[in-house]
DSSP file (Angstrom, degrees, kcal/mol; ACC not computed):
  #  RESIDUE AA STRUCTURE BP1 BP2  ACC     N-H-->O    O-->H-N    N-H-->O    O-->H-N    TCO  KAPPA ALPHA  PHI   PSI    X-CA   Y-CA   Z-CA
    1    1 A X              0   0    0      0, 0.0     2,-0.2     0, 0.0     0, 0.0   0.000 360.0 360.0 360.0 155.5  100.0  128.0  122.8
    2    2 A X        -     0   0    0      1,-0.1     2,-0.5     0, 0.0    15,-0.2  -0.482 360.0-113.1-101.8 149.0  102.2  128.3  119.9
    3    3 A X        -     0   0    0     -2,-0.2    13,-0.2    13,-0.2     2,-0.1  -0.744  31.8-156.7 -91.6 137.3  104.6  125.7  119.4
    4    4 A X  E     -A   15   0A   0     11,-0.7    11,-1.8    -2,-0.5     2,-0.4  -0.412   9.7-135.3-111.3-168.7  108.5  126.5  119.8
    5    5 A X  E     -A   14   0A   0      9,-0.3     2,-0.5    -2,-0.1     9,-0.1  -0.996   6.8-156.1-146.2 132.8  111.4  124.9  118.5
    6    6 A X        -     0   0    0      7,-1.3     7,-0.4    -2,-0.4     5,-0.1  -0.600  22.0-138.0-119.5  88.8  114.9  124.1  120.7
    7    7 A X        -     0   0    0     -2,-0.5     5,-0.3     5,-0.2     2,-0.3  -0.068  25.2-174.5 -22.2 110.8  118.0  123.8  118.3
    8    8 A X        -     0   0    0      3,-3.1    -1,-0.0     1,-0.1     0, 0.0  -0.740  43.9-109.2-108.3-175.6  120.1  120.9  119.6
    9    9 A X  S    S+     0   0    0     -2,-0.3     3,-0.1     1,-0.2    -1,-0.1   0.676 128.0  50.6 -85.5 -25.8  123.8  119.8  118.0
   10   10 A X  S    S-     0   0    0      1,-0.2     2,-0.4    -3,-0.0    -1,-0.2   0.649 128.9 -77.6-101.0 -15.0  121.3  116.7  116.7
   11   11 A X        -     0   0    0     -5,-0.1    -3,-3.1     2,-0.0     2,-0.4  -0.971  63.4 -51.3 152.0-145.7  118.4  118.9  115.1
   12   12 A X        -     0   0    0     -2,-0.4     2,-0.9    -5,-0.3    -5,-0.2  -0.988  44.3-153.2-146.0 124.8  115.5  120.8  116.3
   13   13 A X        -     0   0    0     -7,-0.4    -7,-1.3    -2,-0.4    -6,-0.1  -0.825  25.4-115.6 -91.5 102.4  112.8  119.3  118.9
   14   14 A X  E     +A    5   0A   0     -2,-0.9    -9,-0.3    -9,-0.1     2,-0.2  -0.395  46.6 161.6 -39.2 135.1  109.1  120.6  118.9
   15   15 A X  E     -A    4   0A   0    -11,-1.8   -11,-0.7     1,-0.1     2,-0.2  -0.536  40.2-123.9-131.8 176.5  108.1  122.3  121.9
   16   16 A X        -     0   0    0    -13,-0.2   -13,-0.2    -2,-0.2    -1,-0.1  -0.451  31.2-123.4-110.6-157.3  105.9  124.4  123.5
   17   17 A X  S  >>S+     0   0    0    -15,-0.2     4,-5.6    -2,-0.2     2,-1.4   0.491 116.1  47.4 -95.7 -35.6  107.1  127.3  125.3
   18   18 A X  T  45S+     0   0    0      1,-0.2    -1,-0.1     3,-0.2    98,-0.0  -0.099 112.9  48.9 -80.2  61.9  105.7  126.5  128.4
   19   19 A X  T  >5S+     0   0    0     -2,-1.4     4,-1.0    -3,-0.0    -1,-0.2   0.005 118.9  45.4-140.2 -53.6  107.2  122.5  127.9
   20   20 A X  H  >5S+     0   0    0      1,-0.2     4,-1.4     2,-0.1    -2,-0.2   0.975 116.8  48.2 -57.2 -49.4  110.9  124.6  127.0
   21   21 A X  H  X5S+     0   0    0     -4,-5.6     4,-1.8     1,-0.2    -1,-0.2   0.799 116.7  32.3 -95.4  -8.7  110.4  126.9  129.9
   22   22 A X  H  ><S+     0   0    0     -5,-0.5     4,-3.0     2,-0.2     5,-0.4   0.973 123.3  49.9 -72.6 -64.9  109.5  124.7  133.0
   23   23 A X  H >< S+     0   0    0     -4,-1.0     3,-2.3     1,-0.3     4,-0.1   0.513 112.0  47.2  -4.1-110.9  111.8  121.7  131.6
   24   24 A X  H 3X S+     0   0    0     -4,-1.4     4,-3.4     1,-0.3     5,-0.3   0.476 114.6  45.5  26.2 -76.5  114.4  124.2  131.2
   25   25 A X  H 3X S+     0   0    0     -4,-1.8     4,-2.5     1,-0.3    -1,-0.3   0.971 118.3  52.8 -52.9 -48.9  113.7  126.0  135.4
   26   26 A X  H <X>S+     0   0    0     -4,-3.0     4,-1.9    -3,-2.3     5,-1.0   0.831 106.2  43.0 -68.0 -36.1  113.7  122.5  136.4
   27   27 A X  I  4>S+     0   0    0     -5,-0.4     5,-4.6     3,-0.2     6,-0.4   0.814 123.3  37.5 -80.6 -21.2  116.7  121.1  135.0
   28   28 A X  I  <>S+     0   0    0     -4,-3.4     5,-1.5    -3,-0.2     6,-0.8   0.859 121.9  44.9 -89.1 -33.7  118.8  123.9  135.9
   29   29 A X  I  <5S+     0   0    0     -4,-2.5    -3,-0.2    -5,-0.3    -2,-0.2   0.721 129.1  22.3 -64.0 -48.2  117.0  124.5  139.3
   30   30 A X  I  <>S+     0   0    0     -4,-1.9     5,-1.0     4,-0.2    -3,-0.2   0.822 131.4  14.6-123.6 -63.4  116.9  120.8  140.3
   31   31 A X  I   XS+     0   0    0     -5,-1.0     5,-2.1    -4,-0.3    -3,-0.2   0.863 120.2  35.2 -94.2 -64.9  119.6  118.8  138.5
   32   32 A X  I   <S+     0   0    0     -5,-4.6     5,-0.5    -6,-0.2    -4,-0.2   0.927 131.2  11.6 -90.6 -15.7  122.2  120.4  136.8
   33   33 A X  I  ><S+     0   0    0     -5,-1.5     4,-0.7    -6,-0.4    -4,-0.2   0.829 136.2  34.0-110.8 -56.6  123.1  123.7  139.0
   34   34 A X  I  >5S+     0   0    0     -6,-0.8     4,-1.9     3,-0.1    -4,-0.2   0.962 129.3  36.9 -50.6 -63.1  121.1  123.1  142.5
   35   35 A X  I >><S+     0   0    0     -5,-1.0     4,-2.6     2,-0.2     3,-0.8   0.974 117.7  46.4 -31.5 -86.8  121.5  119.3  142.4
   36   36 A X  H >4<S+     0   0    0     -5,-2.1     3,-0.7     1,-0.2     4,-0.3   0.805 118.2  43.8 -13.8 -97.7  125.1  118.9  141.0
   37   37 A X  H 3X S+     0   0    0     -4,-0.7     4,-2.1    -5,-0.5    -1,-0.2   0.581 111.1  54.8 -11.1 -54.0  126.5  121.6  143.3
   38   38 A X  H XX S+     0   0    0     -4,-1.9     3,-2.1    -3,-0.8     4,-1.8   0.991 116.1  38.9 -59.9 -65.4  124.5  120.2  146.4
   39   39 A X  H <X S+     0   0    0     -4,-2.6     4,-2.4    -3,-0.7    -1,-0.3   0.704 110.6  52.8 -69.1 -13.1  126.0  116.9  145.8
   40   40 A X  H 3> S+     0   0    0     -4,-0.3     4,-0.6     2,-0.2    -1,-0.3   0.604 116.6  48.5 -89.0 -10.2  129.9  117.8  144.8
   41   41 A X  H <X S+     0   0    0     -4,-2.1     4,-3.8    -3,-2.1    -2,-0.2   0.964 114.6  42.1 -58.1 -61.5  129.6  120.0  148.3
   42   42 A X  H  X S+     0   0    0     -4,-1.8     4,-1.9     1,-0.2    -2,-0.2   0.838 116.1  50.4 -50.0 -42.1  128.1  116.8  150.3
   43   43 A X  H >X S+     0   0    0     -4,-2.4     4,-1.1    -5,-0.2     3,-0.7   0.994 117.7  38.9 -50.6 -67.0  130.7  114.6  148.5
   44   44 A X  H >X S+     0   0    0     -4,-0.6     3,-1.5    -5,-0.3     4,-1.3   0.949 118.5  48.9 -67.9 -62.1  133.6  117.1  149.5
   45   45 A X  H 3X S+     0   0    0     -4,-3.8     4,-1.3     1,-0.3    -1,-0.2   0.627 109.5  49.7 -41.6 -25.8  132.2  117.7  153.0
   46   46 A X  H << S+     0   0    0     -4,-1.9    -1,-0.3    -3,-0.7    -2,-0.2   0.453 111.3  49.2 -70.3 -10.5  131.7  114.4  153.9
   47   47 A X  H <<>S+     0   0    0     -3,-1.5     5,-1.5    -4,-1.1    -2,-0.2   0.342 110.4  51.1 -42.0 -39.6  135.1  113.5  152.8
   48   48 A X  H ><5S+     0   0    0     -4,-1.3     3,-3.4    -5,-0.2     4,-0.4   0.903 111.1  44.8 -73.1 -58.4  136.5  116.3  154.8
   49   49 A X  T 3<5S+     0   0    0     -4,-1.3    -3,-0.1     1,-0.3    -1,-0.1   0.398 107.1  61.2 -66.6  -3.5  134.6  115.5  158.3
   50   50 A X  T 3 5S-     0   0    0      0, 0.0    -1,-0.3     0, 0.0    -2,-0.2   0.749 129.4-111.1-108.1 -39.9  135.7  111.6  157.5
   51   51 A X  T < 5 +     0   0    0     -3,-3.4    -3,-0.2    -4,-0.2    -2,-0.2   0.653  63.4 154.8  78.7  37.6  139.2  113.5  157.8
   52   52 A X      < -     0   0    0     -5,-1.5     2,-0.8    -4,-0.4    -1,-0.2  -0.307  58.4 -93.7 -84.4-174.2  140.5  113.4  154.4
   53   53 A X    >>  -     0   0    0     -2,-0.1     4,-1.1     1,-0.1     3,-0.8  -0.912  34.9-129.3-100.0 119.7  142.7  115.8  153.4
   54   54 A X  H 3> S+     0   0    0     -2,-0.8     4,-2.3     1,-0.2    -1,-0.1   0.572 105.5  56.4 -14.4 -44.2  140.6  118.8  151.7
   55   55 A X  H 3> S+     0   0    0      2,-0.2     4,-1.5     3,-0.1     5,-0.3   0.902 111.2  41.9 -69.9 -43.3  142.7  118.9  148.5
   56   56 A X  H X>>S+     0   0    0     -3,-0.8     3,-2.3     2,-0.2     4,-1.9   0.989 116.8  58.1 -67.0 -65.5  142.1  115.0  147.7
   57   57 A X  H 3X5S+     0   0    0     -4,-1.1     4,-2.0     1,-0.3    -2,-0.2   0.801 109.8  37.1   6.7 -80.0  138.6  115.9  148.7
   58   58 A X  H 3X>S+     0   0    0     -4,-2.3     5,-1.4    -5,-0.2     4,-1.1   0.787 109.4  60.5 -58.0 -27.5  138.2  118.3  146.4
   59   59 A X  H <<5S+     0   0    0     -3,-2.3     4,-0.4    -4,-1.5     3,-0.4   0.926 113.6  40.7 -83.2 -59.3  140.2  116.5  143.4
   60   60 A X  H  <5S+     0   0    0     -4,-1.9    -1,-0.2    -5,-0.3    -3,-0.2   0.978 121.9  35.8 -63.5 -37.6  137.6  113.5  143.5
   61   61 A X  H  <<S+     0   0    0     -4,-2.0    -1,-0.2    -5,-0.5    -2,-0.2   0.598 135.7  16.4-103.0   8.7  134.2  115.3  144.1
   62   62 A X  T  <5S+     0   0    0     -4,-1.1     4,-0.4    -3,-0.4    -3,-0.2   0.624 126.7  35.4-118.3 -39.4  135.2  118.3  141.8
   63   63 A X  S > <S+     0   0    0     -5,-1.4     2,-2.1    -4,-0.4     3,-1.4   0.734 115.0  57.8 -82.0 -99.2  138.0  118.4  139.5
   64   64 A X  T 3> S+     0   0    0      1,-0.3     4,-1.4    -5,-0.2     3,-0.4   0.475  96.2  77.7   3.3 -29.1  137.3  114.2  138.5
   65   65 A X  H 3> S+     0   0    0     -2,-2.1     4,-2.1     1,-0.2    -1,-0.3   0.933  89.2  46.9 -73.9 -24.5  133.4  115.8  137.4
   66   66 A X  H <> S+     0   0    0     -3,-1.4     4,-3.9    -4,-0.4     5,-0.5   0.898 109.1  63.3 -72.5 -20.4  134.4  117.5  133.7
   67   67 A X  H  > S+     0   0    0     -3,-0.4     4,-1.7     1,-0.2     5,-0.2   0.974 110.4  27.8 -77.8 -57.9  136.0  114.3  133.2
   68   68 A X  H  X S+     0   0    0     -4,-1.4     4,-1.3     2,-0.2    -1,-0.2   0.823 113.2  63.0 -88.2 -16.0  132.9  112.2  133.4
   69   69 A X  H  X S+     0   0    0     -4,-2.1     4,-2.2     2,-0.2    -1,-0.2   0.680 100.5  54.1  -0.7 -65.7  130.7  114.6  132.2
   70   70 A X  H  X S+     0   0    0     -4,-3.9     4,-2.2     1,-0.2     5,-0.4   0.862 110.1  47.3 -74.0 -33.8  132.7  114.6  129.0
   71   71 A X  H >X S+     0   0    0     -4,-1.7     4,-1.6    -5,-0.5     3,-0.7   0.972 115.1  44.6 -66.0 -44.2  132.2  110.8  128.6
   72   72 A X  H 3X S+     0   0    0     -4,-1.3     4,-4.7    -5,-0.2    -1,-0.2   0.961 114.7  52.6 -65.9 -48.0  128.7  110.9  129.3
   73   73 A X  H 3< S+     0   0    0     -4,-2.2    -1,-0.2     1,-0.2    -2,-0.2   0.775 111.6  40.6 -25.8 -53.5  128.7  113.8  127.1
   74   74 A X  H << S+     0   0    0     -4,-2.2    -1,-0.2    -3,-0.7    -2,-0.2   0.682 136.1   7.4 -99.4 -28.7  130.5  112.0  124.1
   75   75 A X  H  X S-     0   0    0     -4,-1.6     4,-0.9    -5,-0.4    -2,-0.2   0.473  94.6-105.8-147.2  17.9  128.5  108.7  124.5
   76   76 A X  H  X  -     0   0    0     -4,-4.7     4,-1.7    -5,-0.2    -1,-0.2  -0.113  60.4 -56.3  94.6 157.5  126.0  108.4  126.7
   77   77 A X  H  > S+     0   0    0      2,-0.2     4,-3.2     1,-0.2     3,-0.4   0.992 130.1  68.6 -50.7 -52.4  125.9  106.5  130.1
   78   78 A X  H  4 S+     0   0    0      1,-0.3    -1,-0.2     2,-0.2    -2,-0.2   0.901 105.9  38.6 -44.2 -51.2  127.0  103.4  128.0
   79   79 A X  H >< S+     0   0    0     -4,-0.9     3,-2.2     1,-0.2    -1,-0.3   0.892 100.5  64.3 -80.0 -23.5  130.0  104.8  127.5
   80   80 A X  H >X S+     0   0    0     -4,-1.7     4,-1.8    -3,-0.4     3,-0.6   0.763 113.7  42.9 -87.0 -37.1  130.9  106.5  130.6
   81   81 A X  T 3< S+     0   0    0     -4,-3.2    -1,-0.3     1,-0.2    -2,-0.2   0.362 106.7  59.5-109.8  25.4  131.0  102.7  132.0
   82   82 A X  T <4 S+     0   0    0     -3,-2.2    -2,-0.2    -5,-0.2    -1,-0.2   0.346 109.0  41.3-112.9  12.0  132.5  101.5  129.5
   83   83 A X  T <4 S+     0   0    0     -3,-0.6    -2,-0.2    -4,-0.3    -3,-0.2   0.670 100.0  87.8 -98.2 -57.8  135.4  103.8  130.1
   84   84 A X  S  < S-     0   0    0     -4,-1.8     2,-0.1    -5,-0.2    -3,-0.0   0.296  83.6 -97.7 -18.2 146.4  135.5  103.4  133.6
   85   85 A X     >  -     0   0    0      1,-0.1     4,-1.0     2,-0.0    -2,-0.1  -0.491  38.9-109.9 -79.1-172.7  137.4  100.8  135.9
   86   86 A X  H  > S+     0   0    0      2,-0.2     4,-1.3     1,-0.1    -1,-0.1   0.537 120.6  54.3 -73.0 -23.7  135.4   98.0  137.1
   87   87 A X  H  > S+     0   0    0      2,-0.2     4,-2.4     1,-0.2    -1,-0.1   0.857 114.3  47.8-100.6 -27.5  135.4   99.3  141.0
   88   88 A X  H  > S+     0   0    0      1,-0.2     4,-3.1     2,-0.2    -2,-0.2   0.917 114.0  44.0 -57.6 -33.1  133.8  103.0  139.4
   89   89 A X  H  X S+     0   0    0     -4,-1.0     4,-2.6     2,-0.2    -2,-0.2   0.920 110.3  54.0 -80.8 -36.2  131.2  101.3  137.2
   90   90 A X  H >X S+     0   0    0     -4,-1.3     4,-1.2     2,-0.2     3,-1.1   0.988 113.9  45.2 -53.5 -49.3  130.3   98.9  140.2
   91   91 A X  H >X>S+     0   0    0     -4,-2.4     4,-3.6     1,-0.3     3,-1.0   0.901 114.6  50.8 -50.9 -50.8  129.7  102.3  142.3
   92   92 A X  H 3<5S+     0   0    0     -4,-3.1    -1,-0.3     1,-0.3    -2,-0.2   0.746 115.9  33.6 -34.4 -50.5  128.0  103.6  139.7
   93   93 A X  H <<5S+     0   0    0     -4,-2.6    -1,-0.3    -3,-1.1    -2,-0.2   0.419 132.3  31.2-113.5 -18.4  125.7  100.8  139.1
   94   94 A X  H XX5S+     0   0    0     -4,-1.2     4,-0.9    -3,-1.0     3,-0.5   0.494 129.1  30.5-130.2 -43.7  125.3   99.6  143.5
   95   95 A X  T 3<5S+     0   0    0     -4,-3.6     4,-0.4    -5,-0.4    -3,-0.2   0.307  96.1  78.1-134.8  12.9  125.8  103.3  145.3
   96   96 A X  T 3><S+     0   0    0     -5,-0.9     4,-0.7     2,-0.1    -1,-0.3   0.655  95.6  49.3 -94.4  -6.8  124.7  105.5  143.2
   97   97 A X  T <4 S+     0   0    0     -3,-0.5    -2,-0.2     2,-0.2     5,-0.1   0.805 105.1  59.5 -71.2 -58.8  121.2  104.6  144.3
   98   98 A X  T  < S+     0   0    0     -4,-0.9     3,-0.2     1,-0.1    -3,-0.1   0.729 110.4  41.4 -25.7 -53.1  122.0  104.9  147.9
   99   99 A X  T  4 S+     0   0    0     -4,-0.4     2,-0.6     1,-0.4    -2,-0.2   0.794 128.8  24.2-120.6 -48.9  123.0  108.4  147.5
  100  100 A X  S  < S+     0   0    0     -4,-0.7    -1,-0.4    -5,-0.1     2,-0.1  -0.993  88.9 148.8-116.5 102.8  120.1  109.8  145.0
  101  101 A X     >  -     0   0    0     -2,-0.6     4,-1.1    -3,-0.2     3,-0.3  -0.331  64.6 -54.4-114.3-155.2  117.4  107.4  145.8
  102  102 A X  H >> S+     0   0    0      1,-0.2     3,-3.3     2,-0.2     2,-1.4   0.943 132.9  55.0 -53.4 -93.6  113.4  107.7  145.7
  103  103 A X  H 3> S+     0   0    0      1,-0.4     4,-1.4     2,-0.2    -1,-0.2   0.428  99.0  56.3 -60.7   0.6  113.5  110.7  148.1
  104  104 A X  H 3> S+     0   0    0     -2,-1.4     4,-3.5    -3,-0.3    -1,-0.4   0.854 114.7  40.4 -88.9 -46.8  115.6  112.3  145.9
  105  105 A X  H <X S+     0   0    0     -3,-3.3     4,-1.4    -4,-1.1     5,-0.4   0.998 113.3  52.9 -54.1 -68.9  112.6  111.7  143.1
  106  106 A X  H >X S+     0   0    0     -4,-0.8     4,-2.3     1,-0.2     3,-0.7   0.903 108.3  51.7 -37.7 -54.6  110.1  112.4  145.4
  107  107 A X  H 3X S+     0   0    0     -4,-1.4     4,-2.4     1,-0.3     5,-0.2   0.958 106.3  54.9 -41.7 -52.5  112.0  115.8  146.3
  108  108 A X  H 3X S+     0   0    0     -4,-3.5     4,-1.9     1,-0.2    -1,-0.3   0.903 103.1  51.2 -78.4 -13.1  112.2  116.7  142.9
  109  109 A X  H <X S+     0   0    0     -4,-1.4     4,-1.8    -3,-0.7    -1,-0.2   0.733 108.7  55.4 -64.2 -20.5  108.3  116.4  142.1
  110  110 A X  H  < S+     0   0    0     -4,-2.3    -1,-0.2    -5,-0.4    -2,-0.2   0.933 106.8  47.2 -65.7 -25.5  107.9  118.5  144.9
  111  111 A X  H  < S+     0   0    0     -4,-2.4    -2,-0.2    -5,-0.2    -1,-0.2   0.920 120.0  38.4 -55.8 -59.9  110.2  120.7  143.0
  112  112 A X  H  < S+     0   0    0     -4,-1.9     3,-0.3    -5,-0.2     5,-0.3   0.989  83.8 172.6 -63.1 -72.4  108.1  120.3  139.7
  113  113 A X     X  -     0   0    0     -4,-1.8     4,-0.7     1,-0.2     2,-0.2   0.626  45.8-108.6  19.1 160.6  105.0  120.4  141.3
  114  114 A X  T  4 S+     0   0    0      1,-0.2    -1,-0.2     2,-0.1    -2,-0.1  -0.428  86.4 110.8-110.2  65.7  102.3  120.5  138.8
  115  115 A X  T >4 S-     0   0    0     -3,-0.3     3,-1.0    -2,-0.2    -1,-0.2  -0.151 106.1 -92.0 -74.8  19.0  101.1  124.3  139.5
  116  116 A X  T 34 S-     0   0    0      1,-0.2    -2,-0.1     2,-0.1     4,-0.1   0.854  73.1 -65.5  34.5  59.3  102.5  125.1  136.0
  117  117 A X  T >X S+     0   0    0     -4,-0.7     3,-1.5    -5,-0.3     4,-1.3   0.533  89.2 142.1  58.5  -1.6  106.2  126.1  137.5
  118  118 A X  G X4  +     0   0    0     -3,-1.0     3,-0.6     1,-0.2    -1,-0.1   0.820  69.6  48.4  -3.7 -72.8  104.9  128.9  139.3
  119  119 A X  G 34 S+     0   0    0      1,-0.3    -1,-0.2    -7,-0.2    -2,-0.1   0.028 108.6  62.1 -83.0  30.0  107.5  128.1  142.4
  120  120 A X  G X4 S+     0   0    0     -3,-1.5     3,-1.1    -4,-0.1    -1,-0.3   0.768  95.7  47.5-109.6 -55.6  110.0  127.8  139.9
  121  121 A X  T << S+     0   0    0     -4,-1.3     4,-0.5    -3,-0.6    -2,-0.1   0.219  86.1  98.6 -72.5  31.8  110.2  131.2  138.3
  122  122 A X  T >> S+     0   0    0     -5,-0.2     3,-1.8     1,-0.2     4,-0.8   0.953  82.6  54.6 -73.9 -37.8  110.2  132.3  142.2
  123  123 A X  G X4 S+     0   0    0     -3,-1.1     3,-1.7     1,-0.3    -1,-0.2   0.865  93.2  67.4 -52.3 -47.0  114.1  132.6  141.6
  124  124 A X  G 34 S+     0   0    0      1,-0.3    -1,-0.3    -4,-0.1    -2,-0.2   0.739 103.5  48.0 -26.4 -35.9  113.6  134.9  138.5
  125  125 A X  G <4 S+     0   0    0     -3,-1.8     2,-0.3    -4,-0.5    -1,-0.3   0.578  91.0  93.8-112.0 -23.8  112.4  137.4  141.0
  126  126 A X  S << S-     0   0    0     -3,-1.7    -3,-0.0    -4,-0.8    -4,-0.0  -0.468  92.3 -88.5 -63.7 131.2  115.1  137.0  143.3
  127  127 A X        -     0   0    0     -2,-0.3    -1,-0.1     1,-0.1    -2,-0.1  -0.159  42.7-120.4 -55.9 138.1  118.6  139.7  142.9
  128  128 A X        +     0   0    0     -4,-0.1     2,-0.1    -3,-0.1    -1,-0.1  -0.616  40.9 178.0 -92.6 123.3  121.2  138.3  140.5
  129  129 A X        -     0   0    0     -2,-0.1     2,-0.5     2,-0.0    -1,-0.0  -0.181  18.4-137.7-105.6-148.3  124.0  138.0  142.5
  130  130 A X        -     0   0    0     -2,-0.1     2,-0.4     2,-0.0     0, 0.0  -0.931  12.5-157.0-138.3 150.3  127.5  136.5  141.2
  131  131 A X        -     0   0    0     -2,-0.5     3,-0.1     1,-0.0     6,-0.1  -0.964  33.6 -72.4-116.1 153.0  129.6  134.3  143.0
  132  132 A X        -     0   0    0     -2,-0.4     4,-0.4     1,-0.1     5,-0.1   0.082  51.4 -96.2 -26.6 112.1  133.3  133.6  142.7
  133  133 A X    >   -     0   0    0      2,-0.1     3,-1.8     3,-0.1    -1,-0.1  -0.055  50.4-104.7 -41.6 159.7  135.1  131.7  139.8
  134  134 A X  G >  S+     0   0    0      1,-0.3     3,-2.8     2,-0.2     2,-0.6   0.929 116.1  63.8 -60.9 -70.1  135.5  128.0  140.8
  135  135 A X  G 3  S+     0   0    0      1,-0.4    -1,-0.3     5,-0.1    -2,-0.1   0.285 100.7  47.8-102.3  40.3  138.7  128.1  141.5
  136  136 A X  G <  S+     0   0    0     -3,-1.8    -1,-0.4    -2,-0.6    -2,-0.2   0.317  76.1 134.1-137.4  34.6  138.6  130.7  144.6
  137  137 A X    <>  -     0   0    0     -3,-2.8     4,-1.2    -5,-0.1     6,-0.2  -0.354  68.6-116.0 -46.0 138.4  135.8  128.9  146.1
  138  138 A X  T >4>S+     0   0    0      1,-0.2     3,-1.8     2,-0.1     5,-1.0   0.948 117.9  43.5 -47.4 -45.2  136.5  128.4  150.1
  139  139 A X  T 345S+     0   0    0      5,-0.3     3,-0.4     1,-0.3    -1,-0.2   0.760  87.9  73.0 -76.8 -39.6  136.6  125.1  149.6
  140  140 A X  T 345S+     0   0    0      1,-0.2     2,-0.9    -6,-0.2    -1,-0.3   0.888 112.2  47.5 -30.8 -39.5  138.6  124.8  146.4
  141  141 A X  T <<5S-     0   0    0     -3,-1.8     2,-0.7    -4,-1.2    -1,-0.2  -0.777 129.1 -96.3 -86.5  96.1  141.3  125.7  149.4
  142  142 A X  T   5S+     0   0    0     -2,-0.9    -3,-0.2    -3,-0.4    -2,-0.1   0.252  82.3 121.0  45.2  25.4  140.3  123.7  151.5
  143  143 A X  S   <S-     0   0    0     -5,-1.0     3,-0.1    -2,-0.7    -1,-0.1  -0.359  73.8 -55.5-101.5-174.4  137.8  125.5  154.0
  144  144 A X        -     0   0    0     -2,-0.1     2,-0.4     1,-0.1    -5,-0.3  -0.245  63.0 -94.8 -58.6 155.7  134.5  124.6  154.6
  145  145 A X        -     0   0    0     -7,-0.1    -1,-0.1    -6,-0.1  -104,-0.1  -0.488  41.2-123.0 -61.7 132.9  131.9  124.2  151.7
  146  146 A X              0   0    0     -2,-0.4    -1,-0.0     1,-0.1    -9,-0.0  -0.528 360.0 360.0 -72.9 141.2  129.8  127.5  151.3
  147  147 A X              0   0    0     -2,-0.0    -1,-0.1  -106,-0.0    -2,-0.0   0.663 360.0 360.0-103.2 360.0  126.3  126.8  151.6
């Protein structure tokens, strides 16, 4: 297989393609759009059913994410708790474990599985639908999370 090249902001990484494109299904699949989402729902739905109010609900497990994002973004985990208070980095560092533990790993090798991403591109195949800008999500008002 021919080796590819993926431009980053830092330089250009060798690759394969099939390296670029499973990676690639997986991180978006698994971590950063299936994952994320899942957990800024559970966050806000578990918050809601606790009988928080829906808007504070939303403002901690949604709005509060570009914000640490960009710190992770700009420096790495290292900075993101060195920006932080003391009672975030502790959470960070004690219940963030809790919450995405080993079954959370395990889940995602099932995810990967090593069939060469087969059940990955299953989505490809699926009809592109669109969903609603963020901020007229039910939940953004306060309704239930969409699943």
């Amino acid at each position: 297989m021919r080796a590819a090249s993926v431009r980053t902001r830092a330089g250009v990484i060798e690759t394969t393609f099939k390296e670029e494109t499973e990676t690639d299904l997986f991180g978006e699949q698994a971590v950063l759009c299936g994952g994320l989402t899942s957990l800024i729902k559970k966050g806000f739905e578990t918050l809601v059913e606790a009988g928080y109010q829906p808007e504070i609900a939303y403002f901690e497990c949604l709005h509060e994410m570009k914000l640490i994002v960009d710190l992770i973004y700009e420096g790495g985990l290292a900075a993101l708790r060195y920006s932080i208070s003391n009672t975030a980095e502790y959470g960070d560092l004690t219940r963030g474990n809790v919450v995405v533990n080993d079954q959370a790993r395990e889940s995602m090798k099932n995810v990967l599985k090593a069939d060469s991403g087969r059940h990955l591109r299953q989505g490809m195949d699926m009809p592109r639908t669109r969903t609603a800008a963020p901020t007229s999500l039910p939940f953004a008002r306060g309704k239930a999370a969409p699943d």
